[in-house]
C-alpha positions in Angstrom: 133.5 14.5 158.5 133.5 17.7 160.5 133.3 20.6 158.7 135.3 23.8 159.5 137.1 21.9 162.4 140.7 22.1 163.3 141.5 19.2 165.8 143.8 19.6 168.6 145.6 17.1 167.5 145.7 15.4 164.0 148.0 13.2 162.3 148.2 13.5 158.7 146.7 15.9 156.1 145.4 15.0 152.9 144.9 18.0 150.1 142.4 18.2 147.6 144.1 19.5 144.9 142.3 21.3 142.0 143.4 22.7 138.7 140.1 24.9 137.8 137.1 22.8 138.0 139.3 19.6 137.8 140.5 17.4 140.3 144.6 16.8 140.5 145.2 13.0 142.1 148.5 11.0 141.7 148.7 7.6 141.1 150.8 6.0 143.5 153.6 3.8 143.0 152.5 0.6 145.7 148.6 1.4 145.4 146.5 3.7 142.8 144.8 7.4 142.3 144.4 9.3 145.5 144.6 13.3 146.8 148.4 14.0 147.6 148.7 13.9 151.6 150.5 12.4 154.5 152.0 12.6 157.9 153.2 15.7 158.9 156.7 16.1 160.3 158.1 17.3 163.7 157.5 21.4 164.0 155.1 21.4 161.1 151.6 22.9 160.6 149.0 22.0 158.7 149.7 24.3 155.9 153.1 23.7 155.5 152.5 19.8 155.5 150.0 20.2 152.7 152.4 22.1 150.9 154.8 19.9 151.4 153.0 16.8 149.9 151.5 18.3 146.8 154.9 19.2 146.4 156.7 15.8 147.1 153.9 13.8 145.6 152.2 16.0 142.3 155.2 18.6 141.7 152.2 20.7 143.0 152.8 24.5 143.9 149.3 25.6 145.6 147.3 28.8 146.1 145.7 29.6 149.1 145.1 26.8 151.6 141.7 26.2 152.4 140.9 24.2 155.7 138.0 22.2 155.1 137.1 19.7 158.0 138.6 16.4 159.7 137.7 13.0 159.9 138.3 10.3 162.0 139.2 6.7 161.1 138.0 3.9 162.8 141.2 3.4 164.7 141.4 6.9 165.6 144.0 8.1 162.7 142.7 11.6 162.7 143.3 13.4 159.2 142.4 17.1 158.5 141.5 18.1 155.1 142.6 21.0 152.8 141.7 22.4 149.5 143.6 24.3 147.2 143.7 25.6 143.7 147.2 24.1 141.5 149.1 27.3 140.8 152.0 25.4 138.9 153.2 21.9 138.8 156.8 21.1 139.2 158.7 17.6 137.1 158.5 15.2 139.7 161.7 14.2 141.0 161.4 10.7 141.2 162.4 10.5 145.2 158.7 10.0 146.1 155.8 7.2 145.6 154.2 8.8 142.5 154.3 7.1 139.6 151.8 10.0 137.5 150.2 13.3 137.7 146.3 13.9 136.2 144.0 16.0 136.0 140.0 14.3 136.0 136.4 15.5 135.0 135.6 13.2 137.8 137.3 10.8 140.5 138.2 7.7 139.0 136.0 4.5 139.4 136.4 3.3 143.4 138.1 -0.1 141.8 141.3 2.2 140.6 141.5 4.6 144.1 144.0 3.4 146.4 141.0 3.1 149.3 137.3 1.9 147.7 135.6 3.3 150.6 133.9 6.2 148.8 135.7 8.6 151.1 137.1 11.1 148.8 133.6 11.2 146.6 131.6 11.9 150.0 134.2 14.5 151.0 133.9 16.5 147.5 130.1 16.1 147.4 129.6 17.3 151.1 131.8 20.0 150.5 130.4 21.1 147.2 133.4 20.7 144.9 133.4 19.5 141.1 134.0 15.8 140.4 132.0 13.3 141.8 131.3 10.3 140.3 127.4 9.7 139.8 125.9 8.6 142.6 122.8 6.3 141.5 122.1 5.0 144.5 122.0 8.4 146.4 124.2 7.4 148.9 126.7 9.3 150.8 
C-alpha cells in the first residue's frame, strides 16, 4: 500500500465506505462481503468512479471523498483506494451484483470476504480506521 499516492495510471477504485464508526460492505451476488469498487469507465476520475460504485453497488450517496493510497496486485492490477463517510443509502435497483447492504462493528471473518487475503483488514488498520478484526497473531 502506498499511502497518499495517486498513480498515473490505475485501473479500478475500491471505496471504503463508512457509516459513523461502522464499516458499509455489500455482499455480492457471485462471491461474498467486500468494499463497493470497480473499474472505472472511459472519461472518468477517481472520484466520480467511487461515486459511481457505492452507488451502483450499496445504493450509497457519499460525503467527501478521501484519497487514501494504491496498491498494486501481483499482476500489476493497480487499484487506488478511497474513503468516505455514507451520507444516505438509496433501494438498490436490482441491475447490479449486490445481493445486501450492512453495516459491521468489524469486517467479517476472511472465510465470508470475497478475497481471504487479509487485504481490506491491513488497509483499515494501516490507515487507522474502525473495524478490524483482532489480530492475534500481530500480523499485517
Amino acid at each position: 500500500m502506498r499511502l497518499g499516492e495517486l498513480p498515473d495510471e490505475y485501473d479500478s477504485v475500491v471505496c471504503l465506505t463508512y457509516v459513523g464508526q461502522r464499516p458499509l460492505m455489500v455482499r455480492n451476488r457471485k462471491r461474498a462481503w467486500e468494499f463497493p469498487g470497480g473499474h472505472r469507465e472511459s472519461g472518468e476520475d477517481l472520484w466520480a468512479t467511487a461515486r459511481r460504485e457505492a452507488w451502483e453497488e450499496a445504493g450509497a450517496i457519499l460525503g467527501e471523498l478521501r484519497l487514501m493510497g494504491h496498491y498494486v496486485l501481483a499482476k500489476g492490477h493497480i487499484t487506488v483506494v478511497t474513503h468516505a463517510q455514507v451520507v444516505a443509502l438509496e433501494p438498490l435497483s436490482g441491475h447490479f451484483e449486490t445481493v445486501e447492504v450492512r453495516e459491521f462493528d468489524r469486517l467479517p471473518s476472511d472465510a465470508e470476504l470475497s478475497w481471504s487475503d487479509g487485504l481490506y483488514a491491513h488497509l483499515i488498520r494501516v490507515l487507522g480506521l474502525p473495524g478490524a478484526p483482532e489480530d492475534p497473531q500481530g500480523s499485517r
